[in-house]
Structures are given as structure tokens and as C-alpha cells.
PAKETOR-10630 format. One record per residue (C-alpha): x negated, y, z negated. Coordinates in steps of 0.05 Angstrom, whole numbers, padded with zeros to 5 digits, always signed. Example, Ala and Ser with C-alpha at 12.3 -4.5 7.8 and 13.67 -1.06 7.14 Angstrom:
2
-00246-00090-00156-00273-00021-00143
//
This chain:
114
-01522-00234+00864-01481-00266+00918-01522-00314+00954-01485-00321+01025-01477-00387+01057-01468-00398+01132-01401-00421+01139-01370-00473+01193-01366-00424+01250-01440-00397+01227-01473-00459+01241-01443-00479+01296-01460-00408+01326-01530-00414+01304-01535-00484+01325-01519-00453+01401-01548-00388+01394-01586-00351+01347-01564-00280+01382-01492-00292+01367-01506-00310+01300-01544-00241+01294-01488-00201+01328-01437-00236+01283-01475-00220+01220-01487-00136+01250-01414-00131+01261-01405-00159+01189-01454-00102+01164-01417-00047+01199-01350-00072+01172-01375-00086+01107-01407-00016+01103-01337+00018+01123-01298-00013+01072-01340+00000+01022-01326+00065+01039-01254+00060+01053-01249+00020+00977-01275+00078+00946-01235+00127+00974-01169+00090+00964-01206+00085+00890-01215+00156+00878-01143+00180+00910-01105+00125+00865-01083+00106+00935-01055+00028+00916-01027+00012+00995-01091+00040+01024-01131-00001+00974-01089-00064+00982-01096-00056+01058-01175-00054+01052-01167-00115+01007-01126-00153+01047-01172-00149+01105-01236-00160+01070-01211-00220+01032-01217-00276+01076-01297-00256+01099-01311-00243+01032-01295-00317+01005-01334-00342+01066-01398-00313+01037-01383-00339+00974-01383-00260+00954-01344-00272+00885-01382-00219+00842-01364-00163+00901-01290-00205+00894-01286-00194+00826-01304-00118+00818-01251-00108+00879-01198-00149+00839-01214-00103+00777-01203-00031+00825-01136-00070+00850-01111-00082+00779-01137-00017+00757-01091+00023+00808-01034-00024+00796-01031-00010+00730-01027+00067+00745-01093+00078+00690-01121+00159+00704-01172+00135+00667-01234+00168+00700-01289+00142+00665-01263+00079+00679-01248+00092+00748-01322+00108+00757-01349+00045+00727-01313+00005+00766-01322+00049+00828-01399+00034+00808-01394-00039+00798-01360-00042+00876-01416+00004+00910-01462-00040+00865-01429-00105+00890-01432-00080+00965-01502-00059+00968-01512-00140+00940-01482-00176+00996-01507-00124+01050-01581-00132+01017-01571-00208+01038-01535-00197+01104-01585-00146+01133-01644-00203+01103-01607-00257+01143-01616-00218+01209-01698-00203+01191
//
């Protein structure tokens, strides 16, 4: 699984204070946890723009905790919608692999703030 690393801004927080790290890492839960939802919505309504949108935000967090597996199953919903597949068995694989990738990196946010 996706092993998060603190980045720059992490360390520096934690360095100063451990509460900000924790609120930083909550708020990253709560967001994380809404587009997970929001991803498989998008995913089930063949909705590409609202899909794109989710990715587009999540991107830049997601490569700061070195979340490439949960990068990877996104990149795979994204090209599955672009390429306009009704495929549903395939849609629900990869709809798995997402939730799957999600629950990953949440496992080891919500263990950072233990």
C-alpha cells in the first residue's frame, strides 16, 4: 500500500506543532473521504467533467503522500470514461480498485493521527 511521507510543509508543521499537524492530516481525511465519494459517482454516471474536476483537485495531495497505487486506479477510471467504454463489469472493477485504493491511504492517514 501507499506508505505516506510527511512532506516539506508536514515537517515543518510538526516541527512547531504537533496539533496542526493533526488538524492538517483530519481535514485531509474528510476530503479524502468526499472524493472518494464524489470519484465514484462521476464513475457510475459516465460523468468525464465531474470526474476530471475531482481529479484535478485531488492530484497535487495525492503525489505529496506518495499515493501512486490510489493515482493509478484514478488514472485507469479517467481513461476508462474518456474512452466512452459502457463496459460495466469493468466499470465495477475499477470502481473497486479506487474504493480499495482510498480505504489504503485513509488506513495510514487516520494511523498517523493515533
Amino acid at each position: 500500500c501507499c506508505q505516506p511521507r510527511r512532506s516539506l510543509v508536514q515537517r515543518e508543521l510538526l516541527e512547531h506543532n504537533e496539533e496542526d499537524l493533526k488538524e492538517l492530516t483530519s481535514m485531509t481525511i474528510r476530503n479524502f473521504e468526499n472524493f472518494r465519494a464524489e470519484f465514484l459517482k462521476a464513475l457510475a454516471a459516465h460523468n468525464l467533467e465531474s470526474y476530471r474536476f475531482s481529479h484535478h483537485k485531488i492530484k497535487m495531495t495525492a503525489e505529496l503522500l506518495h499515493a501512486g497505487k490510489l493515482q493509478a486506479a484514478l488514472e485507469r477510471g479517467k481513461s476508462l470514461l474518456e474512452d466512452g467504454l459502457e463496459d460495466n463489469d469493468m466499470m465495477a472493477r475499477v470502481a473497486q480498485e479506487i474504493s480499495r485504493e482510498f480505504d489504503a491511504v485513509l488506513l495510514e492517514l487516520k494511523a498517523a493521527t493515533s
